[in-house]
C-alpha positions as a printed Julia matrix, in Angstrom:
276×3 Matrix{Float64}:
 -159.58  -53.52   15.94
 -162.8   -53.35   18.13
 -161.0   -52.85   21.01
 -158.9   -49.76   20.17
 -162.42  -48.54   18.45
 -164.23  -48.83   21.91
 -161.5   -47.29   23.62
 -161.59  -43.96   21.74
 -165.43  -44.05   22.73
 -164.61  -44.57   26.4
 -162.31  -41.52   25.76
 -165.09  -39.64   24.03
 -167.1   -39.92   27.17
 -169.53  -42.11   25.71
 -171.54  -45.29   27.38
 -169.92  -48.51   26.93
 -171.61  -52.02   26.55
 -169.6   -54.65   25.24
 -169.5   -58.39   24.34
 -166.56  -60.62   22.28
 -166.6   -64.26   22.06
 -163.37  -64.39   23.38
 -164.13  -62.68   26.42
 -160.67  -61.83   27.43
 -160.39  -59.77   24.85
 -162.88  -57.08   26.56
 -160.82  -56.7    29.89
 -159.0   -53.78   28.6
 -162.56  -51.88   28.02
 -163.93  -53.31   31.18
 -161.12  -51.91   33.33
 -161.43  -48.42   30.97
 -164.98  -48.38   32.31
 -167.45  -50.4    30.19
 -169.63  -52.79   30.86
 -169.63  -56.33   29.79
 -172.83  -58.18   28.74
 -173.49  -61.95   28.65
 -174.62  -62.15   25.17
 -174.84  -60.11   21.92
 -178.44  -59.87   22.25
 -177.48  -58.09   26.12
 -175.52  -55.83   24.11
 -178.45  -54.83   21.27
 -180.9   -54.08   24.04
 -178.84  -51.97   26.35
 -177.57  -49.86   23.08
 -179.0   -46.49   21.4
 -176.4   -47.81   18.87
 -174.94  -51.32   18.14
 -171.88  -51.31   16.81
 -170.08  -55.23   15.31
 -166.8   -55.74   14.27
 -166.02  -59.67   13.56
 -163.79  -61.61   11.19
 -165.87  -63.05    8.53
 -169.48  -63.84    7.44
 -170.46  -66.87    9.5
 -168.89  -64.89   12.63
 -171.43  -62.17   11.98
 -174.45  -64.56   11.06
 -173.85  -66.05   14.5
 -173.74  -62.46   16.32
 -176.68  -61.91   14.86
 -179.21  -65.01   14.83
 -177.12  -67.75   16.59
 -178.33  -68.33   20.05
 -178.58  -65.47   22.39
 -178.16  -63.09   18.75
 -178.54  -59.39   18.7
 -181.25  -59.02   16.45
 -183.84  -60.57   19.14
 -182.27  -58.04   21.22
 -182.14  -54.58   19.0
 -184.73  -51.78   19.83
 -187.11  -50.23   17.81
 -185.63  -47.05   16.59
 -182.08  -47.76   17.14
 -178.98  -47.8    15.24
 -177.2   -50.77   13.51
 -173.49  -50.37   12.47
 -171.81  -53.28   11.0
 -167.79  -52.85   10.33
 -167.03  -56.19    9.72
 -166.04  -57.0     6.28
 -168.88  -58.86    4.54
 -170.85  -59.71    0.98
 -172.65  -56.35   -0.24
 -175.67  -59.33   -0.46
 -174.94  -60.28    3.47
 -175.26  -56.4     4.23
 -178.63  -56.08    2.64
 -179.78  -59.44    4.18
 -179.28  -57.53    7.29
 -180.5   -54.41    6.41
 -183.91  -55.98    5.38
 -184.16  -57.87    8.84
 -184.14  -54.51   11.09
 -186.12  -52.52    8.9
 -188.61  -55.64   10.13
 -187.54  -54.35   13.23
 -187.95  -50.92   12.82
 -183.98  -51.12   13.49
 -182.09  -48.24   11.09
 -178.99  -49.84    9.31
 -175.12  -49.02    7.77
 -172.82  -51.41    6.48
 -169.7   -49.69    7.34
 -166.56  -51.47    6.75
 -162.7   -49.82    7.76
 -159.49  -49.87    6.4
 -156.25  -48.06    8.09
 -155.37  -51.05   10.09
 -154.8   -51.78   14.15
 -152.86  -48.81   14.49
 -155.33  -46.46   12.35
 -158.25  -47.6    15.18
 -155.96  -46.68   18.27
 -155.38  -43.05   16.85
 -158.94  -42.64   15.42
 -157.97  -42.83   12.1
 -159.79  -45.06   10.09
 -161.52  -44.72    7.0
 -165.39  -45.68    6.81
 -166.87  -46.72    3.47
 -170.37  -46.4     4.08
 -173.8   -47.77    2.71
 -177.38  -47.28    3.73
 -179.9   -44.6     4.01
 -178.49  -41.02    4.13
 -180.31  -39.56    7.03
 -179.0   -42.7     9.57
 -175.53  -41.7     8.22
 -175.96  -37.74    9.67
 -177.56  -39.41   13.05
 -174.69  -41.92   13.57
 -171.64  -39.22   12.02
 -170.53  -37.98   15.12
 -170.03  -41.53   17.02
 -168.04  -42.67   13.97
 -166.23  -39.34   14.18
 -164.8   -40.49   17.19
 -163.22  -43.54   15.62
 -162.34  -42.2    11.98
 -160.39  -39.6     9.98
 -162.7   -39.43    6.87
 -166.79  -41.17    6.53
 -167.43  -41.99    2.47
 -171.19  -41.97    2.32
 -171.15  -44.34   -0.97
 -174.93  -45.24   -1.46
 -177.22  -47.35   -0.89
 -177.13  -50.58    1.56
 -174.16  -52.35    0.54
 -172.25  -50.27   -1.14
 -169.93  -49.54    1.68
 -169.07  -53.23    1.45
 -167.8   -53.08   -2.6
 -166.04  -50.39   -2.14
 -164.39  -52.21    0.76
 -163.29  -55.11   -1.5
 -162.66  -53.37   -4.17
 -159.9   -51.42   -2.31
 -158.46  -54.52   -0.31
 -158.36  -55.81   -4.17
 -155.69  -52.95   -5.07
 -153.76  -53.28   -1.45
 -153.37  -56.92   -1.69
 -152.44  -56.85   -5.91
 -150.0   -53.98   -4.83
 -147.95  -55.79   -1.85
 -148.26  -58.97   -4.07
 -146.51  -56.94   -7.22
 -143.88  -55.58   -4.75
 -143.4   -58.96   -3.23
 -142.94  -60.27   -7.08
 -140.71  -57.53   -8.26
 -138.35  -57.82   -5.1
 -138.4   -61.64   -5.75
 -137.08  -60.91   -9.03
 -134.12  -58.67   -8.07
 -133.17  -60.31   -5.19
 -132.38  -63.3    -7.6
 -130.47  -61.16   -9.93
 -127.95  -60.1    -7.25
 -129.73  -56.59   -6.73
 -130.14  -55.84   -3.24
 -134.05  -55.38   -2.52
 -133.48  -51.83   -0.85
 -132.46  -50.53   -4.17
 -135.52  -51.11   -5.84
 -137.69  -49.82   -3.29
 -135.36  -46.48   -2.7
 -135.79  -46.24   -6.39
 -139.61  -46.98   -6.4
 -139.91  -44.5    -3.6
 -139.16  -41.39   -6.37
 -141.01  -42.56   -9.03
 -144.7   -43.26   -9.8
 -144.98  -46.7    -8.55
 -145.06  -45.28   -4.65
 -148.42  -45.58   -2.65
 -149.2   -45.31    0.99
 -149.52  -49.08    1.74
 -146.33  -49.93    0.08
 -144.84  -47.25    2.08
 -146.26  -49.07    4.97
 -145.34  -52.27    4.26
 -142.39  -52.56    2.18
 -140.06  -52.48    5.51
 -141.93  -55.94    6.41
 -140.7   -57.3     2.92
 -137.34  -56.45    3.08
 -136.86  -57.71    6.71
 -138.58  -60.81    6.6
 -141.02  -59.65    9.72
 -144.74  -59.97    9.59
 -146.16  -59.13   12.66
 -150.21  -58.84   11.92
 -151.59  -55.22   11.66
 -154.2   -56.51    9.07
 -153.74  -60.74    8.59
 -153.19  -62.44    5.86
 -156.1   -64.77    6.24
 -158.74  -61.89    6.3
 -157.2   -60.78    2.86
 -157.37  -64.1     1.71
 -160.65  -64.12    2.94
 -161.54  -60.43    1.71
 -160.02  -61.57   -2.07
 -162.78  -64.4    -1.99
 -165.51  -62.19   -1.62
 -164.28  -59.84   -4.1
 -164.32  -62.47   -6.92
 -167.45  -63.75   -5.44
 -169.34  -60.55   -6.03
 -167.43  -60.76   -9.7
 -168.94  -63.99  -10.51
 -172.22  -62.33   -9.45
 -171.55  -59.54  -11.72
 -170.35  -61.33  -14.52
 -166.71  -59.19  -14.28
 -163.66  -61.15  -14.99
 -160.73  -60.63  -11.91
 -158.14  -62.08  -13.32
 -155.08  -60.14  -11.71
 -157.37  -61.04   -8.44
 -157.98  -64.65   -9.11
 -154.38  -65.33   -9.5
 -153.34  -63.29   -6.56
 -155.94  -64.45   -4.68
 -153.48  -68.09   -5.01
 -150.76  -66.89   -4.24
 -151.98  -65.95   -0.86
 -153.65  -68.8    -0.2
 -150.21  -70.79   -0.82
 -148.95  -68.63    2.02
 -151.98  -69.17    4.36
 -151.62  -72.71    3.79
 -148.29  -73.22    4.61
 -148.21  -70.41    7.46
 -147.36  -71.32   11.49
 -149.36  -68.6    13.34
 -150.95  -65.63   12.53
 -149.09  -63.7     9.83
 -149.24  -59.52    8.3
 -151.06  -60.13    4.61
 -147.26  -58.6     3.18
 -146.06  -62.08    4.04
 -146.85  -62.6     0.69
 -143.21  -62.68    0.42
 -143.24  -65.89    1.32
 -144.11  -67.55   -1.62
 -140.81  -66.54   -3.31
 -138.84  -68.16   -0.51
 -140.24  -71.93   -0.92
């Protein structure tokens, strides 16, 4: 998603700096017109505003403070945005290491998938300090349809898991009602035509019921980062003291599917588990 994200910034007429571990990944920006550093800390000091995307909480440890990390390399005064998916407790780990800095800070998570970042469409669920939110709107305008300012440091990162909690739970009851029609000679399109006018339609399942009823899971948000996002969620329960128990049995059903998946799969492939 970082690279559609950076592309509607290069479109916005804004100064481009980028890094990605796989560094193939950037060639797209590069020939668009940005410039490619050698390290994340490169990145921090060349930037008025930093802005990570990565796949899980070790990734963005290692951006951070692994060798050559951006927080060595962030400037006084300047602007932290983290979109990556992380613990609320990760986000105000970070949060309290650039205020050491004198580095302002939002944990800023998305949701709207790879094709909600190449039209500038994503939704950001916001934490941190109110006044950095107003300075850094109009660069996240760019790059999203609606900002949620939600609070304080980490609260853009609950809200975040607590809606891939309802997404996942809501293509996993799909998946479980088409299993059971399917095996009592009911064509699957029937229920979902029939869902479809009634109260049990949402967006996502709008989205992805098509990838149920063919069979095709081509990636727009992978399985393994909801398996990964589901995780978190109960990990912030158990740190609560809030029982997930519609999550906690989801949660293994996916990782059934993640375990016996070849390649990288859509999270909907959920389906899967009902055709062992």
């Amino acid at each position: 998603m970082g690279r559609p994200m950076g592309m509607n910034l290069i479109k916005a007429g804004y100064s481009l700096t980028v890094w990605n571990r796989t560094a193939s990944r950037a060639d797209e920006l590069i020939a668009a017109g940005a410039q490619l550093a050698k390290s994340p800390q490169e990145v921090a000091a060349a930037s008025d505003l930093l802005l990570t995307m990565v796949s899980d909480p070790p990734a963005i440890e290692e951006v951070l403070w692994g060798p050559g990390g951006a927080m060595q390399g962030l400037k006084r005064g300047s602007i932290y945005v983290d979109s990556s998916t992380v613990s609320p407790a990760l986000a105000r780990k970070i949060a309290a290491a650039c205020a050491e800095r004198g580095v302002r800070f939002l944990d800023a998570p998305v949701t709207g998938g790879d094709w909600g970042a190449k039209k500038g469409e994503l939704v950001f669920m916001i934490g941190g300090d109110a006044e950095t939110f107003r300075e850094a709107e109009p660069i996240l305008n760019v790059m999203g349809k609606k900002l949620f300012h939600l609070g304080p440091h980490g609260a853009g990162q609950t809200i975040k898991l607590a809606m891939n909690l309802i997404l996942a739970l809501q293509v996993d009851a799909l998946a479980e009602a088409l299993a059971l029609v399917t095996r009592a000679g009911i064509q699957g399109e029937k229920l979902v035509e029939v869902m479809q006018s009634s109260m049990a339609r949402s967006g996502v399942l709008d989205v992805k019921a098509p990838n149920l009823l063919k069979g095709e899971y081509v990636p727009s948000f992978p399985l393994r980062l909801m398996h990964k996002d589901l995780g978190l969620a109960l990990d912030l329960a158990n740190q609560l003291g809030v029982a997930l128990p519609a999550t906690a049995a989801a949660r293994e059903t996916y990782n059934y599917v993640k375990g016996a998946a070849k390649g990288d799969l859509d999270y909907s492939a959920v389906m899967k588990f009902w055709e062992r």
